[in-house]
C-alpha positions, 0 to 999 in steps of 0.5 A: 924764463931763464933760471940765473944760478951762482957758482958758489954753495953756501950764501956766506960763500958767494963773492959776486951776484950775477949781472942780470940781478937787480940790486937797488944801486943808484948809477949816476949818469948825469948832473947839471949845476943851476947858474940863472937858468932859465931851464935845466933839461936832462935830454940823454941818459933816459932810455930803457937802460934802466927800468927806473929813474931818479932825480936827486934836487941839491939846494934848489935856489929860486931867483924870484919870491913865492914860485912854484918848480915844476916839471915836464916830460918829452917824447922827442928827446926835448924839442918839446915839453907838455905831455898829457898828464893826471896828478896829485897834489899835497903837503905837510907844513909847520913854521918856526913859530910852531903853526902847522897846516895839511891837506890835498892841493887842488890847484897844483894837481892836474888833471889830463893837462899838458901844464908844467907840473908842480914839485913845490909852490910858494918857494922863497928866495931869501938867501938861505931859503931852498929846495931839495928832494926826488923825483922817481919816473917809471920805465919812461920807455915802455911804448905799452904803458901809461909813465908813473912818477912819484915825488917828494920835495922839502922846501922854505915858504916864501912866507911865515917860514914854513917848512914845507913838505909836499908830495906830487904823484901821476902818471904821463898819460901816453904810451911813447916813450919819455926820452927827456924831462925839463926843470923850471920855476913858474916865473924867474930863472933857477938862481943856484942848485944840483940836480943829478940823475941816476938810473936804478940798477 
């Protein structure tokens, strides 16, 4: 393994850090802005570029009450969504007039299936009512390992008014690479909403 050294002496001295050290930075590469879409497919910019990528979701607008938002991968660059995948499930919520809830969801977890993944459930779509959050993917082109991914998305229950807090996680049980990930509701288009993805430096 190569040894990377800096010119300078003393710490208070370096001016640059070598190129080949990670430094956290989040480089965005690409934003799609929801418009009565039926999808939002990222379908370039994942390679092995990056060891990591993230998915920021700005104001996720659903067009119809109570659906999920979900996601997928592909491994031809978008021609086909449903890879093989093993997830958990669970959330945090609590409403306005002070209820609360927590516990594993079963029905949004997955195991070895090639279903949409969930990022949220019962989304409303009053008009002031969203979604935003991240969706961190793993090295999606290791051709060696299983592709892990965690997320964390902040919501509105259609119901109640509850916020909803929920947490998804697991990993794309395939060892080609992940070259494209889709976005969608389980019914209706994505009404309005930003998701930008940046690859992490």
């Amino acid at each position: 393994m190569a040894l990377i050294s800096v010119s300078n002496n003393a710490l208070q001295n370096i001016t640059a850090v070598p190129a080949s050290v990670a430094s956290g930075a989040l480089i965005l590469l690409s934003t799609q802005t929801a418009s009565s879409s039926a999808s939002i497919s990222f379908t370039s910019g994942i390679d092995s570029t990056y060891d990591s990528y993230v998915f920021k979701f700005i104001n996720i607008h659903p067009a119809t009450d109570g659906v999920s938002f979900h996601f997928q991968g592909s491994t031809n660059s978008g021609s086909t969504y449903g890879i093989t995948t093993t997830t958990t499930a669970f959330r945090a919520a609590h409403n306005e007039a002070g209820a609360d809830a927590f516990g594993y969801l079963t029905a949004q977890d997955l195991a070895q299936s090639t279903s949409d993944i969930f990022l949220l459930n019962g989304l409303g779509n009053e008009n002031d009512q969203n979604l935003g959050g991240t969706l961190t993917l793993f090295n999606p082109s290791s051709t060696v390992f299983v592709k892990h991914f965690i997320a964390r998305t902040q919501g509105n229950f259609n119901t109640d008014d509850y916020s909803l807090d929920f947490y998804s996680a697991g990993y794309f049980n395939t060892t080609s690479a992940i070259n494209a990930v889709q976005f969608k509701m389980s019914s209706g288009n994505i009404d309005d909403g930003i998701i930008k993805l940046y690859g992490v430096k």
